[in-house]
N, C-alpha and C positions, 0 to 999 in steps of 0.2 A: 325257438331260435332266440338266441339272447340278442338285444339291442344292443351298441353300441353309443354309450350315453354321454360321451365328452364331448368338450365344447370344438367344433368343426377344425380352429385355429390348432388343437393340443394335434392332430394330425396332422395337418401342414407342418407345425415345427418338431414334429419326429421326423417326419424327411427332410426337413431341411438341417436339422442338426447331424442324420446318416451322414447326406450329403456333403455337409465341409466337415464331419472327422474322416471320410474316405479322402475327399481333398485335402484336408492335412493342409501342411507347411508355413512356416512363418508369416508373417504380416507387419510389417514395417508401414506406419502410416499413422497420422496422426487421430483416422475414424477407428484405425485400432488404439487408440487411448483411449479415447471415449466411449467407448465401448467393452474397454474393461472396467466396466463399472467399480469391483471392488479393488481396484487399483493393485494387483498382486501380481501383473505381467502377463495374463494368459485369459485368452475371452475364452470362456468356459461355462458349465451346464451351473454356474454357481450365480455368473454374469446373466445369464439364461432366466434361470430363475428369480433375482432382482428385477427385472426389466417385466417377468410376468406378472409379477405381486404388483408393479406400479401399472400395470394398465389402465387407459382410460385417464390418468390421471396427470397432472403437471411437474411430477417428478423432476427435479432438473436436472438430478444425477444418469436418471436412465433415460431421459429425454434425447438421445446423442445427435440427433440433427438440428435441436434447437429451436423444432416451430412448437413449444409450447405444451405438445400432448404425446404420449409417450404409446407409441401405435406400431402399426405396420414398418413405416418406413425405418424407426427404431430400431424393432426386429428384424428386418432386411439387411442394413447396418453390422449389427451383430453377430451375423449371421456369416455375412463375407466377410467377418473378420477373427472367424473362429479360429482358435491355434495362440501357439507363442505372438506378445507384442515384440517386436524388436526394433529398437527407438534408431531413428535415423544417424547416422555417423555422416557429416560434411568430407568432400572429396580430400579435404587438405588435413583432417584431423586421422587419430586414433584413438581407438577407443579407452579408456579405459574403467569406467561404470557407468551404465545404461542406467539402470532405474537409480531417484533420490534416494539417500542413505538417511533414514529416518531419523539415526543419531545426528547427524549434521543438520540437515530440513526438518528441523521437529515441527514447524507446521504442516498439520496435513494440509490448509489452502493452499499452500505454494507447491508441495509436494503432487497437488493433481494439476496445477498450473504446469507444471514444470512436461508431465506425463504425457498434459493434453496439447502437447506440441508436437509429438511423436519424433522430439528429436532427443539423441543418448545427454544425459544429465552430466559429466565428466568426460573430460578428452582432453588428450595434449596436441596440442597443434606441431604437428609431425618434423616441419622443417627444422624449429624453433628447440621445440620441445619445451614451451609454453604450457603449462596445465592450465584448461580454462574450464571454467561451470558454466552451464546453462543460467542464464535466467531468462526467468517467462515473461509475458506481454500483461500490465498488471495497470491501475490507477492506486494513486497516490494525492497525498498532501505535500505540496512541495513549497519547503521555508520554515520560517521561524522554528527552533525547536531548544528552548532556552535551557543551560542544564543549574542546577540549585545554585551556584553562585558567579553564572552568567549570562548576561542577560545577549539579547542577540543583537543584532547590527542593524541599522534601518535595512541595508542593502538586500535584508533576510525578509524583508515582508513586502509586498502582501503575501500571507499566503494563497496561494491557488491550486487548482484539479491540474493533473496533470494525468493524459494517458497514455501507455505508450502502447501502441496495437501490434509490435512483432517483437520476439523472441531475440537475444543476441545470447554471444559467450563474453564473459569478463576473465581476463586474467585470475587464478585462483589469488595472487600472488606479484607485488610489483614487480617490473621485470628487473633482472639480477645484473651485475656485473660482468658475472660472463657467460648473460646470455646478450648482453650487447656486445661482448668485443666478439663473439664468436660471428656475428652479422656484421660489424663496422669497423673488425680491427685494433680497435684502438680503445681504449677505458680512461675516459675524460671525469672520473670519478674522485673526488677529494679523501676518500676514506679506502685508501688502498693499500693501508699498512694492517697487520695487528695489532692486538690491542689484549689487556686482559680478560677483556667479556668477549673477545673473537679472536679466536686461533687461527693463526695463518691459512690451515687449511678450508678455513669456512672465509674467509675475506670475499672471493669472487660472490656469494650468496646474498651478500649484504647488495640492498638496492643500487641501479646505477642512479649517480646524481650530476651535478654540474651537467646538466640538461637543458638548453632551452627547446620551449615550445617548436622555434624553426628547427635546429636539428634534430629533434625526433622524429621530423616528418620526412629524414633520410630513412631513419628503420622502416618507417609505415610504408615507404612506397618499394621498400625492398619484399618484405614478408607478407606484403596482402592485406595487413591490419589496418586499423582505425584508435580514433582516440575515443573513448564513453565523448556523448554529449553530455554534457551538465543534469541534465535528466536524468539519463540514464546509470549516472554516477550518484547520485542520491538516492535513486531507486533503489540501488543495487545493496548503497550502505545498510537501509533502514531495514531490505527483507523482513518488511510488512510490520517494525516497529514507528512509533510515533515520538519516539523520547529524543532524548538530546545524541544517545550513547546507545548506541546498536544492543541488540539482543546478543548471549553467548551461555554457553554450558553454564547454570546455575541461575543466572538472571535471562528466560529466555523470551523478555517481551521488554527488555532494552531498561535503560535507568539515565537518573537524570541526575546522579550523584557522581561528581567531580571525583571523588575518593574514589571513586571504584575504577576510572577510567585504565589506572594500571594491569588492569585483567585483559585489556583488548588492544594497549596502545603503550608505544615506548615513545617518552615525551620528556619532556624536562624535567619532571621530579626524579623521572624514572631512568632516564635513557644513558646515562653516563654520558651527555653531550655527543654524542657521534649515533651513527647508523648502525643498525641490528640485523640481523640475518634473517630474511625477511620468513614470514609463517610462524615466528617463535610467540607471540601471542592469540589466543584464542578468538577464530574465526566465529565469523556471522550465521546467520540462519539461512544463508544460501551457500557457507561454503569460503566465504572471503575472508583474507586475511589482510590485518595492517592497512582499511582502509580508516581508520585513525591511526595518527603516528606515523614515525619512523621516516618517510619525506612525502613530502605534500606533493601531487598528482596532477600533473596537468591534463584538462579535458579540450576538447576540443573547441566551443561556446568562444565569439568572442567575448567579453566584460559588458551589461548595461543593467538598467533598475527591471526589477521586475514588474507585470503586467496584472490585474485582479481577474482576469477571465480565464476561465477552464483553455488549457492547451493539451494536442494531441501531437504526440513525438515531435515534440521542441526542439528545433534547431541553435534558438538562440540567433544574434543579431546579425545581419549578413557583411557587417563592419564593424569597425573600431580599434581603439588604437591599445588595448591589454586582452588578453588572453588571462581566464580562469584557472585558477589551480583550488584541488579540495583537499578536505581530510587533516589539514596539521602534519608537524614535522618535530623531530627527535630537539626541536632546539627553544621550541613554541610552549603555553602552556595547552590547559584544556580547554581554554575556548575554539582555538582553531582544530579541534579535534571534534567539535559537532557535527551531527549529521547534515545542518542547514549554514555551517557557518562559510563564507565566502571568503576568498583572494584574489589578486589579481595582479599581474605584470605585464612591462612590452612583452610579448613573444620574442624577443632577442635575450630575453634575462634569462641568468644560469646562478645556480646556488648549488650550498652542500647540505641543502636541503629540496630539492627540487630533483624529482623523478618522474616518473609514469606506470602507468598501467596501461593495459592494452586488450582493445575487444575485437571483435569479428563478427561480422554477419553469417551467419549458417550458410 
């Protein structure tokens, strides 16, 4: 009689693996991210075997419940979430790509940040028809980030921790001309003629501006959205860079050279004085586009000095009398196109340089 000499477990997970490819079907969840260990969309005999090679041991990849040791409950895990991942789609959006596009995300830590939310990485928010990107729940150094021939503002230090612990979407993109008049009617925008770098037919595309903080918060309470916090708008810039000037195709761990800033940002050297159409410079390492340049962004934060102690999803001050704007504008040089560098107005001010961007909670 031949023995049967594997280890007790190797039988238990042949039935259990029978068992959910007979159950079959999709899994939408974010224990199905974590559990597709090699991040490729599909908990599989590949994910299977990663999670058996790290037994016993503190794995943190196959560890998917997170007590430390990579076991039973692991496998369990895994197990109910055998099949397609299929990242959640918000009731108000559509889809239009589920997993990070590694050309764009070329970090893989953001790329499984992004995954391990189990919510879809790209969507256009349906009513709007807004493109927004995921970004994931991450810590940061938030402030000072000087670029070679500017130095930063007291306003920009101390720097401090900053965490933020849920997931949002950021506009890909500031919001357009006409996708505001298509919500409010009316296009309170200064730059609403052509011009030789924009042809009539692209005008509407170039960002809305002559915005104050108070009336954009007619849009926001039309379509559901929000303004980034301060936070969550620095976060968003740096996608996991530490420099002055965001990461982008070719430089993609950011730079601190004033010269280069024309690759990411239409600004005063570069911008012909007026507004650009907005995505026509090369986006971030999550996907963003024109968060330097082109018109500075109101967030929602009101104005005060910063604090030296670690903060967890920052509100910012629950008074005061300006309201933040980031990022630099088509009329600015490159200091106000830093990733730490700060503005500030009443919330009654409007300019033809003064726009928005816009987030959403899932």
């Amino acid at each position: 009689m031949q023995i049967d000499r594997r280890p007790p477990i190797f039988n238990f997970v042949l039935v259990a693996v029978l068992l959910a490819v007979l159950g079959g079907g999709e899994r939408a969840s974010a224990q199905c991210a974590a559990a597709d260990i090699n991040d490729n969309g599909v908990v599989d005999g590949t994910d299977l075997t990663l999670l058996l090679s790290a037994w016993g041991t503190n794995d943190a990849r196959a560890d998917i419940d997170g007590n430390g040791l990579v076991g039973g409950t692991d496998l369990t895990a895994l197990l109910a979430s055998w099949g397609p991942c299929v990242p959640g789609v918000p009731a108000w959006a559509t889809l239009l790509e589920a997993a990070p596009n590694p050309n764009v995300v070329t970090s893989s830590t953001l790329r499984a940040a992004i995954t391990a939310t189990g919510l879809a990485w790209r969507v256009r928010d349906t009513a709007t028809q807004i493109e927004m990107m995921l970004i994931p729940p991450g810590t940061f150094n938030m402030g000072c980030s000087a670029s070679q021939t500017m130095e930063c503002n007291n306003d920009e230090n101390p720097v401090h921790q900053v965490i933020l612990t849920n997931a949002f979407y950021l506009g890909r993109y500031e919001v357009t001309q006409a996708q505001w008049q298509a919500r409010m009617g009316s296009n309170p925008s200064f730059f609403q003629g052509a011009s030789t770098q924009v042809p009539a037919a692209q005008v509407q595309q170039r960002p809305v501006e002559m915005v104050s903080w108070n009336t954009i918060q007619g849009f926001l309470s039309q379509t559901g959205m929000r303004l980034p916090t301060e936070a969550e708008w620095e976060y968003a810039y740096r996608a996991g860079t530490t420099t002055a000037f965001h990461g982008y195709t070719g430089q993609l761990s950011g730079t601190n050279a004033d010269s280069l800033l024309g690759n990411i940002a239409w600004f005063d050297l570069g911008g012909g004085f007026q507004t650009r159409v907005v995505g026509g410079k090369l986006g971030n390492g999550l996907g963003l586009h024109d968060m330097s340049g082109n018109v500075f962004e109101w967030v929602n934060d009101w104005y005060d000095s910063y604090s030296a102690g670690a903060q967890t999803n920052p509100q910012g001050p629950l008074e005061g009398n300006e309201r933040v704007l980031r990022g630099g504008g088509w009329y600015y040089d490159s200091d106000a196109c830093r990733a730490s560098s700060r503005s500030r107005y009443n919330p009654a001010s409007s300019s033809s340089d003064f726009g928005f961007r816009v987030a959403r909670t899932p």
